[in-house]
C-alpha positions as CSV (number, residue, x, y, z in Angstrom):
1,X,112.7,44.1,59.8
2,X,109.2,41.9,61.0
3,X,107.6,43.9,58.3
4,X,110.1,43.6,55.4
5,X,109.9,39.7,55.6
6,X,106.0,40.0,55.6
7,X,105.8,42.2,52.8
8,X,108.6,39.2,51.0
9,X,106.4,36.7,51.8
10,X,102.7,38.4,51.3
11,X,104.0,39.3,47.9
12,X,105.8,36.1,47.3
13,X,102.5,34.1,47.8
14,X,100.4,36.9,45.6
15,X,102.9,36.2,43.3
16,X,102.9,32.6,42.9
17,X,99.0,32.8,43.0
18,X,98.7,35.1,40.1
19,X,101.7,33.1,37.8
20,X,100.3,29.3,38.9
21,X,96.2,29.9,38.2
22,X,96.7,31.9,35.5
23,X,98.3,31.4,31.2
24,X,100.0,34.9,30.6
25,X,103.3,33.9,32.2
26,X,103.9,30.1,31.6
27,X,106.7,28.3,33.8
28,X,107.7,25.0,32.8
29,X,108.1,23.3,36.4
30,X,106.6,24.1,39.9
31,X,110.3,24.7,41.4
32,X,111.0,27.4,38.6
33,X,107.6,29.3,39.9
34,X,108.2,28.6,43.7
35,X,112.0,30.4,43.0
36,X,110.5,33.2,40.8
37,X,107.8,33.9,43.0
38,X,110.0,34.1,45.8
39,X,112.7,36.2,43.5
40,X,109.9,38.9,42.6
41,X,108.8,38.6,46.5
42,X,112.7,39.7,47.6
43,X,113.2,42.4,44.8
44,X,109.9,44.2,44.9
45,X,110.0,43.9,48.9
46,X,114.0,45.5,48.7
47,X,113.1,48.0,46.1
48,X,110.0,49.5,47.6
49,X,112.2,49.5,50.8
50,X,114.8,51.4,49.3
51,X,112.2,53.7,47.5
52,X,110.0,54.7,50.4
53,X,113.9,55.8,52.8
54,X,114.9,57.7,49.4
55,X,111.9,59.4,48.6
56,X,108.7,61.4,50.4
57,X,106.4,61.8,48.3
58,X,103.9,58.8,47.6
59,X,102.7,59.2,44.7
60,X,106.4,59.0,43.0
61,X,106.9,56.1,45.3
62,X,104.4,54.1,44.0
63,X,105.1,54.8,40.3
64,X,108.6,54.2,40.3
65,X,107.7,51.0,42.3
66,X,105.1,49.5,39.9
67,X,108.1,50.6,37.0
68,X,110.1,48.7,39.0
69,X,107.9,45.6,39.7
70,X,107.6,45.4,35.7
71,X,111.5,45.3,35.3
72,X,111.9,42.9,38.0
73,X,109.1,40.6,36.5
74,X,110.5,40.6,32.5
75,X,114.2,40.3,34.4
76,X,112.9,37.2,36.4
77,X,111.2,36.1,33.5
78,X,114.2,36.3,30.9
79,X,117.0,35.0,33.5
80,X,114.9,32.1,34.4
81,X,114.8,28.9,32.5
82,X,111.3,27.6,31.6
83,X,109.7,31.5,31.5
84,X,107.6,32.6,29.3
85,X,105.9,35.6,28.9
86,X,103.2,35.7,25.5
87,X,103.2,39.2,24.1
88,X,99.3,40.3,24.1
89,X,97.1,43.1,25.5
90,X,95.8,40.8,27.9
91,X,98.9,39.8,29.4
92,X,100.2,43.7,29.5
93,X,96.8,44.5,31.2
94,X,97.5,41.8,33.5
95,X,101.1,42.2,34.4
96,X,100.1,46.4,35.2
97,X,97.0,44.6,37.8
98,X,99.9,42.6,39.6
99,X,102.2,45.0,39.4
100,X,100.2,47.7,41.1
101,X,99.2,45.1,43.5
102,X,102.4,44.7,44.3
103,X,103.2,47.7,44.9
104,X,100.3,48.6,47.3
105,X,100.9,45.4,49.2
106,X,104.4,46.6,49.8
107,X,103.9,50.5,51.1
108,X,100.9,48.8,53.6
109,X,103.2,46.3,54.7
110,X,106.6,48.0,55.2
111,X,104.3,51.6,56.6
112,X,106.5,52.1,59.7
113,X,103.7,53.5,61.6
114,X,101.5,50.9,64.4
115,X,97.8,51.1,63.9
């Protein structure tokens, strides 16, 4: 459980980072990016949770989890008032960097084994 609420709240502060420093995804008030950041935190953290007890194999972990991250970012993004995401290469290129960030930061953090 110790590291499913560090993996929420690593990815929750990447997450914020990325949105807040950066013009691809624009939010209207600080409140809406502290809730979404913390809403993509929560999903991704769940979903890659749920991913790595459903499946073995890594590799199909990992791509169904950076799938994922993209559906939970455009479903934050579009439930949220005061999102915007602008439609450019850039801003794909960008949202695929965070996503597999995301991802990665979630299978380190919730790895069950003690190093």
């Amino acid at each position: 459980m110790y590291n499913f609420y560090t993996a929420f709240v690593t990815v929750s502060v990447l997450a914020f980072i990325a949105i807040y420093n950066t013009s691809f995804i624009t939010v209207v008030t600080l409140g809406g990016t502290v809730l979404g950041s913390a809403l993509i935190g929560l999903c991704s953290a769940l979903f890659v949770s749920l991913l790595r007890k459903a499946l073995s194999k890594k590799t199909v972990r990992c791509v169904l989890g950076v799938i994922g991250c993209g559906c939970i970012i455009g479903a934050t993004a579009s439930c949220l008032p005061g999102w915007e995401i602008k439609p450019d290469k850039e801003t794909a290129l960008f949202l695929l960097a965070l996503c597999v960030l995301v991802t990665e930061i979630n299978e380190y953090t919730l790895n069950d084994r003690i190093i």
